[in-house]
N, C-alpha and C positions, 0 to 999 in steps of 0.2 A: 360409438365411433363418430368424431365429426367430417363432414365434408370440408376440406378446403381449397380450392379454386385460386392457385396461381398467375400472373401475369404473362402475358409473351415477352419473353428476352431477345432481343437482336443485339448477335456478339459479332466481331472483327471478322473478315469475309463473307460476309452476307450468312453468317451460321445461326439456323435459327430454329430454338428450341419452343416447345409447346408440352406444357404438362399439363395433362387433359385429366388425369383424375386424380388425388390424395386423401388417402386417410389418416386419421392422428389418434393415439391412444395416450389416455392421458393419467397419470397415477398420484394422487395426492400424497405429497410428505408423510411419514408414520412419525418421525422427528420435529421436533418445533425451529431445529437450524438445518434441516434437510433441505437439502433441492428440489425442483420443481423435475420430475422426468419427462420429457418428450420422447416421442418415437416417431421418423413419421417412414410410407412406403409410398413410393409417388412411381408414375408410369409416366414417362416419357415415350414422347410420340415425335420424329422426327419428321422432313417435311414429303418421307418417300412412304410414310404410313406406322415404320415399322416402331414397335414399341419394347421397350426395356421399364424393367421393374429396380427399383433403388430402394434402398432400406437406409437413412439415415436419422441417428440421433442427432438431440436440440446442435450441439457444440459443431457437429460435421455441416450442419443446413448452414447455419451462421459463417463457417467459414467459407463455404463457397460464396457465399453472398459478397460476403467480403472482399473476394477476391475483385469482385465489378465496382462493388460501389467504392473501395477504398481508391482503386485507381482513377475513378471519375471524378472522386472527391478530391485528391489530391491535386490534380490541376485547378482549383478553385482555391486551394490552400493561398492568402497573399499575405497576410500577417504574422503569421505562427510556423514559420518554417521548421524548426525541430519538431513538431508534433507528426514529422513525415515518416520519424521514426520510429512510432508503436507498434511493439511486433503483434502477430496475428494475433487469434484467438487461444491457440497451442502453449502461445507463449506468454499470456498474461497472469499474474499469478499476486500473490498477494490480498485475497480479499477482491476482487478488481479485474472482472471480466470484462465487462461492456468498455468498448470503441468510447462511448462519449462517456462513461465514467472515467478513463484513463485520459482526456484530453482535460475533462474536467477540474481533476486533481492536479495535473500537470500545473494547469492556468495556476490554480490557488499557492501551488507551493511555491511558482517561478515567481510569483509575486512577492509571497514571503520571503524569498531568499533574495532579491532585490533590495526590500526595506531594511534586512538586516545587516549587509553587509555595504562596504565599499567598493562598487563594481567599476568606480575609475583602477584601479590596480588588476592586478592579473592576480587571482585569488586562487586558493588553491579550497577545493570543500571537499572532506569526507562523509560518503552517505554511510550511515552503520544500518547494515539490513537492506543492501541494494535491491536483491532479489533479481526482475528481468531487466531491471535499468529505467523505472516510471520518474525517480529523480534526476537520472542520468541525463533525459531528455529535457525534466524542468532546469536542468543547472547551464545545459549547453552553451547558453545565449553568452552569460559571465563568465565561462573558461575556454572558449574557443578560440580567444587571440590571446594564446600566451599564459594563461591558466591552467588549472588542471583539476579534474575531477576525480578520485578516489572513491570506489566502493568494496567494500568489503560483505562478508556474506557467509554462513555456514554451510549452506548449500552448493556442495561444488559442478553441480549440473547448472545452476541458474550462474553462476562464475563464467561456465565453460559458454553458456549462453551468450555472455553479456560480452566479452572479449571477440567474438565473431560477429554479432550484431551492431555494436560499437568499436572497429576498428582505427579510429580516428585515434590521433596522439593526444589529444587531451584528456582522453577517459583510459584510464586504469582501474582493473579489477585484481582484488586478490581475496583468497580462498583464508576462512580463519577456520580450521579445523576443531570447533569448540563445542561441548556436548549444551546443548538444549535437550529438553524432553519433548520437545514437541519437532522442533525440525530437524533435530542432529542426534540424535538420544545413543547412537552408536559410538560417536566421538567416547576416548574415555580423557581430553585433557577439559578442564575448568579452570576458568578467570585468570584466561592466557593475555596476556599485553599485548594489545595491536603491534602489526610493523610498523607505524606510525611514529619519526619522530617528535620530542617533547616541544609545544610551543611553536607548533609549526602551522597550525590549520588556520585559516581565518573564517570556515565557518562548518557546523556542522548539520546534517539531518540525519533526521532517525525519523523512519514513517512505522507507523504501526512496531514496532520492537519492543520499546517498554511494555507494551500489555502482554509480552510473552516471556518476562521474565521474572522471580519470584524473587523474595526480598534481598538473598544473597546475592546473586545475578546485578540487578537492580543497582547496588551499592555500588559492587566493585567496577561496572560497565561505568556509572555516571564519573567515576573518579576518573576511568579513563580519558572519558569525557575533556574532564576537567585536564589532565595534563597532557592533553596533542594540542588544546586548544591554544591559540597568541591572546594575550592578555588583552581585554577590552574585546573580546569575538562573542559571539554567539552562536548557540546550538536552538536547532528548530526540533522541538519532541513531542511525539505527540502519545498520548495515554487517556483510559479511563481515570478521568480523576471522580470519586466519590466525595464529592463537595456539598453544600447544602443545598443547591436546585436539585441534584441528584435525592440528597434526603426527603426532602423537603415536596418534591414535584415528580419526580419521575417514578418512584416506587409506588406511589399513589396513581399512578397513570398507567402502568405496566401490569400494576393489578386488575385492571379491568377493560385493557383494551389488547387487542391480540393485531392491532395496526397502527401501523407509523404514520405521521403527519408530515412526514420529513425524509427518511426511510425507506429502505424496501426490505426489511426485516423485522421480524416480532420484537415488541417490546421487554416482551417478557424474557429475552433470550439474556438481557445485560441486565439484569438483577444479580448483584453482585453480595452475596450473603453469606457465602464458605469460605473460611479463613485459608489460603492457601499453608501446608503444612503447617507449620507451630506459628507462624506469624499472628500477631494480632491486627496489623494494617493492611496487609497485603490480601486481596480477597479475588475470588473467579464464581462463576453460576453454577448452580447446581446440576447442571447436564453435561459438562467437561467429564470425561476421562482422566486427564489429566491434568492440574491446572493452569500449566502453560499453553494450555489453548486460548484463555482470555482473560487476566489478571488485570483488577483496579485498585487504586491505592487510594487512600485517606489524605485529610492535608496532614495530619501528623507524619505521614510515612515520607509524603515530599518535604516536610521542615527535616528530618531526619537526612535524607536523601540530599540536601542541599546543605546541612551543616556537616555531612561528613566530606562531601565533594569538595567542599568551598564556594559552589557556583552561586547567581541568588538567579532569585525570580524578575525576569521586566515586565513582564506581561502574558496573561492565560485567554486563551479566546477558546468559551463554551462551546462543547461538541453536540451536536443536535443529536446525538444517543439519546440524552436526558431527556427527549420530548421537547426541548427550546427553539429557538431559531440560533444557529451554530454558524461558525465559516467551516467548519469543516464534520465528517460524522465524529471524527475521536475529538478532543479535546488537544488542542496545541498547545506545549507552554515553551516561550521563548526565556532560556537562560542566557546568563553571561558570566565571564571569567572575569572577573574584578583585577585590574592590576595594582600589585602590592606596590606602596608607598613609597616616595621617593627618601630615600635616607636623607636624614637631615644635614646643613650645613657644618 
């Protein structure tokens, strides 16, 4: 049991707490993708002597914490006004717990959806895989005067979520009732067509999605892709791709180190070497239940992927999964909807 020694807190009314002794138990992952467990039992001592016993885990300490620092921080907020809307700790979800991981990602994707789009017009983006709204908050900046932001989502808790948390007119959520095996597996409909009309989006994101969905999935999602998109638009996606740094450098790296240079997760855990079902491209690690927990594809799988869609490739920025230096942890690849030739005279 270690000791740990808290600061004094002076809150609104002269309310002033002192926590004078804490113990922490600490239990190592049995999992190589396990979590880290905290515990802790702390005695509070207020300033007329009397003391209370509290029993909180890691995620309950964090959000009280939160509740101080976030509104201290917030008045110092002068640049980044959307990022005032990260919900707590309760609500972050997606891979993407930590306060400054979620501002982080934010920055990176609001920048990419900047470069890709034409932000003089009032732009309409579909995010596919909102979850609590982390691109909601990177899109705001370009749909707030007159745009509109669309997220869709198989999850109708994190729907019901994001319609109460983002009540503004330019963000709309809607509910796609479609089976995943990994976040929907109840759903019985598959490779339902968004309510999205055709040729209508000028831009799209998908964060983390393609790495949970299996070659079938995969195809028919990208096509969809391809026909809500306006011709000459781009989609931001991001996946494992299994490329040659991956061959080449990371499997060689994973085999013999159990830490990230880059990361805050085992290397060993994105070893991508079990063919998901009968696919031969499509692949996830050996510690999945299921494989839609964490699927990578081949660049065969994406030449396939982009010759059935139509869409091509403009550009892939390396994810530091593979041990490299990355813009982001997955792998982003920015597509585009090519528009068909003008008939001839």
């Amino acid at each position: 049991m270690d000791e740990i020694q808290f600061p004094v807190f002076t809150g609104p009314r002269s309310l002033r707490y002192w926590v004078a002794n804490a113990t922490a138990s600490y239990r190592k992952p049995t999992k190589i993708n396990a979590h880290h467990r905290l515990r802790l039992t702390i005695v509070v001592t207020n300033s007329k002597g009397h003391k209370k016993k509290h029993h909180m885990n890691k995620k309950a300490i964090i959000a009280q914490l939160e509740k101080t620092y976030l509104a201290l921080d917030q008045d110092l907020m002068l640049r980044s006004k959307n990022i005032q809307k990260i919900p707590s700790i309760y609500d972050r979800r997606g891979g993407k717990r930590s306060y400054a991981e979620w501002a982080h990602v934010i920055g990176l994707f609001q920048s990419l959806i900047f470069t890709h789009v034409d932000t003089s017009e009032n732009i309409t983006l579909l995010d596919v895989g909102c979850g609590t709204g982390l691109l909601a908050i990177a899109s705001e900046p370009y749909v707030q005067n007159g745009g509109k932001y669309i997220g869709i989502d198989v999850s109708a808790n994190d729907i019901c979520f994001c319609k109460s948390h983002y009540p503004e007119s330019h963000f709309e959520f809607i509910h796609t009732n479609t089976n995943n095996a990994h976040y929907n597996k109840e759903a019985q409909s598959n490779f339902e067509t968004w309510p999205i009309d055709d040729n209508s989006i000028n831009i799209i994101t998908a964060l983390s999605v393609w790495t949970h969905f299996n070659e079938k999935d995969s195809k028919h999602y990208l096509k969809e892709v391809a026909r809500v998109l306006k011709p000459e638009s781009h989609a931001i996606i991001t996946c494992f791709y299994k490329d040659d740094i991956y061959e080449n450098h990371h499997k060689a790296y994973a085999s013999s180190a159990s830490t990230s240079k880059f990361h805050g997760t085992n290397p060993q855990q994105w070893v991508f070497d079990t063919p998901v079902y009968e696919s031969e491209e499509w692949f996830c690690p050996d510690w999945v239940s299921i494989p839609e927990q964490a699927i990578a594809i081949t660049p065969k799988a994406l030449d396939e992927l982009l010759d059935e869609s139509g869409l091509s490739l403009c550009n892939h920025y390396v994810g530091n999964w593979k041990e490299v230096p990355g813009f982001f942890f997955q792998d982003v690849l920015i597509l585009k909807k090519i528009a068909p030739p003008l008939p001839e005279k």
